[in-house]
C-alpha angles and dihedrals in degrees: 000000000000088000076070093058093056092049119115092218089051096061091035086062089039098054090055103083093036094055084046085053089054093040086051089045093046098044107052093034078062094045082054095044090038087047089061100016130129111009090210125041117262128207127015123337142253109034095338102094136000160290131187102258095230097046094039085056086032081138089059112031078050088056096043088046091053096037089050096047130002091040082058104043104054153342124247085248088057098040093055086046092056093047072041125216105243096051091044084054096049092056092049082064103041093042094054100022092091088050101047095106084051099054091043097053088047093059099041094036086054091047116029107017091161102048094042097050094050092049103112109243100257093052082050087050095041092053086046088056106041081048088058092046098048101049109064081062081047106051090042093057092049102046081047095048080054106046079063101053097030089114097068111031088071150013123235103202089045086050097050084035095058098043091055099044091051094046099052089177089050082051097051097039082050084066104027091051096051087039104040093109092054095035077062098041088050101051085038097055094055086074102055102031084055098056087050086055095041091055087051093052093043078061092051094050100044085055100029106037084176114144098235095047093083094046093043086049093043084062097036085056094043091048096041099048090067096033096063092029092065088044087051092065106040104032128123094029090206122029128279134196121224107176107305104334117087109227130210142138109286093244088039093058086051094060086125112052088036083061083053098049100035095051093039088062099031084054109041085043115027118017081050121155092232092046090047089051090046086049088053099045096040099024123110086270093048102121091053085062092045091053091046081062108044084047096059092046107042088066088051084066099061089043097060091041083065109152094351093062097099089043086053093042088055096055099040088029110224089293096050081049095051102051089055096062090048081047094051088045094050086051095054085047095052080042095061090057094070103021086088104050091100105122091194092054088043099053088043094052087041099058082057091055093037093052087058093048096049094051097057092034093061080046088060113119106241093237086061094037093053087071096073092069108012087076098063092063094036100063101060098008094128097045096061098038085061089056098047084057100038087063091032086061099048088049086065095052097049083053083049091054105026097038112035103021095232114160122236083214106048 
């Protein structure tokens, strides 16, 4: 029995279905990193060289990633209503209140130096305060004006699309983070399913010593590894019960902590407060933002002008008037850009949104949850299970050659 042990075709036998468990590891850890990496394509395009699948069909993966899930998990109307109009007004006031002399004395500065510089003090204070005390009234008509029209001054799903497709590793870590347990499982399972497969083919070969037996196994191996381990995770689709164990596929039993993950990300970095009211500034309805507020603040001017307008007119004459209304509308406009840049406001606003989302996430029927994470293997499936066999087969035939001396060419 130990003169076995010390037998080379012992050890020759022995060292196949650990060389299939390494085949299976190596092969699917590749078909992960190939699925993400690299961000750019390598090599010489168009077909010589590589990119990651997810970040080379970033447009689509984006809009799989938005039609399976956000255009199922709330409208624009419920999501402000979530980050909640009155307390979104009430930052606007609270955020801008401390600069409004400096806002008023760069407009007016820019536009009437003169005039400005030669205001006595206390008119200078009175304007300050009739401008404070104009603009919570203000604030609260035009986040109102645009709760009701929220709908259609932007688009929710364009919005989420074009952030990811613009940030390629936002994109990736979207999918790697809701995935992570089955991206393991998958790269894990290679090893022991092929060693199952390895002693199978150590069985082949002690009773079929045929050349093409190890190279046909090494693909088989390379092909099988990924193909059981995707079935793994998303079969059955609904749970079945076998006896008493509940059986479903291993993503599908998570439904509940990938909610928590996908809209924690979608939420804090992309459904953003600061990224909505960008989407509404710069968006194709953009201009219809811009005039609601300059609508709301032009009228603010000639209030503040109060008694003193015909004596304001006179100096600027109704043109110069005019353009400083358009002036201080452009200004609350360029205001709104980095009003929202809070990240602490932005993280507060997006858990309420996030609260709503995960709810009807975790409600999401598997069939129509799978597809968060099933797309990332479907669109090039084929492709990398080829290429798990296709090494999987010239690892068998460097066993073939290196381990049991066996000649192409005999």
């Amino acid at each position: 029995m130990t003169d076995i042990f010390y037998s080379t075709t012992f050890w020759q036998y022995a060292s196949i279905p650990v060389i299939a468990a390494l085949i299976g590891w190596i092969t699917n850890w590749l078909a992960i990193k190939l699925t993400f990496l690299p961000l750019e394509f390598i090599g010489i395009p168009p077909f010589l060289g590589w990119q990651g699948i997810i970040p080379s069909k970033a447009e689509k993966m984006a809009e799989i990633a938005v039609d399976s899930t956000i255009a199922k998990l709330g409208t624009v109307q419920e999501v402000f209503e979530q980050i909640d109009p009155q307390i979104l007004a009430q930052y606007i006031v609270d955020a801008n209140m401390p600069r409004i002399e400096e806002y008023v004395d760069e407009i007016m500065l820019e536009e009437y130096p003169t005039l400005w510089d030669n205001l006595p003090d206390s008119a200078k204070q009175l304007l300050y305060a009739r401008v404070r005390s104009h603009a919570p009234a203000l604030v609260d008509n035009l986040v109102q004006e645009i709760n009701n029209q929220v709908d259609s001054l932007f688009d929710i799903k364009e919005m989420v699309k074009e952030q990811l497709r613009e940030n390629k590793e936002l994109l990736n870590r979207l999918f790697q983070e809701c995935g992570d347990k089955e991206f393991r499982f998958i790269i894990n399972s290679g090893l022991w399913l092929g060693f199952i497969f390895g002693l199978i083919q150590t069985a082949l070969w002690w009773f079929l010593p045929i050349d093409w037996v190890l190279p046909v196994c090494g693909l088989i191996v390379g092909l099988g590894t990924n193909w059981v381990a995707l079935n793994v995770i998303f079969r059955p689709l609904n749970p079945v019960k076998v006896g008493p164990f509940r059986l479903q596929g291993l993503f599908l039993r998570r439904q509940k902590e990938v909610a928590g993950v996908f809209c924690n990300i979608v939420t804090h970095e992309v459904l953003t407060v600061s990224n909505i009211v960008e989407a509404m500034l710069n968006g194709p309805e953009g201009d219809r933002t811009r005039a609601l507020i300059q609508k709301h603040v032009k009228p603010v001017v000639d209030e503040v002008a109060g008694i003193g307008r015909p004596l304001t007119q006179l100096v600027m004459g109704p043109k110069g008037f005019a353009e400083l209304k358009q002036r201080v509308g452009e200004k609350a406009v360029a205001i709104s850009h980095h009003t929202f840049n809070d990240k602490m406001f932005n993280d507060d606003r997006a858990e309420a949104v996030e609260r709503i989302m995960r709810e009807r996430m975790e409600a999401l029927a598997p069939v129509e949850f799978q597809n968060l994470l099933r797309p990332c293997f479907q669109e090039d499936e084929l492709k990398l299970i080829l290429i798990g066999g296709g090494l999987g087969f010239l690892a068998g035939l460097a066993q073939l050659i290196l381990i049991f001396g066996q000649s192409l060419m005999s």
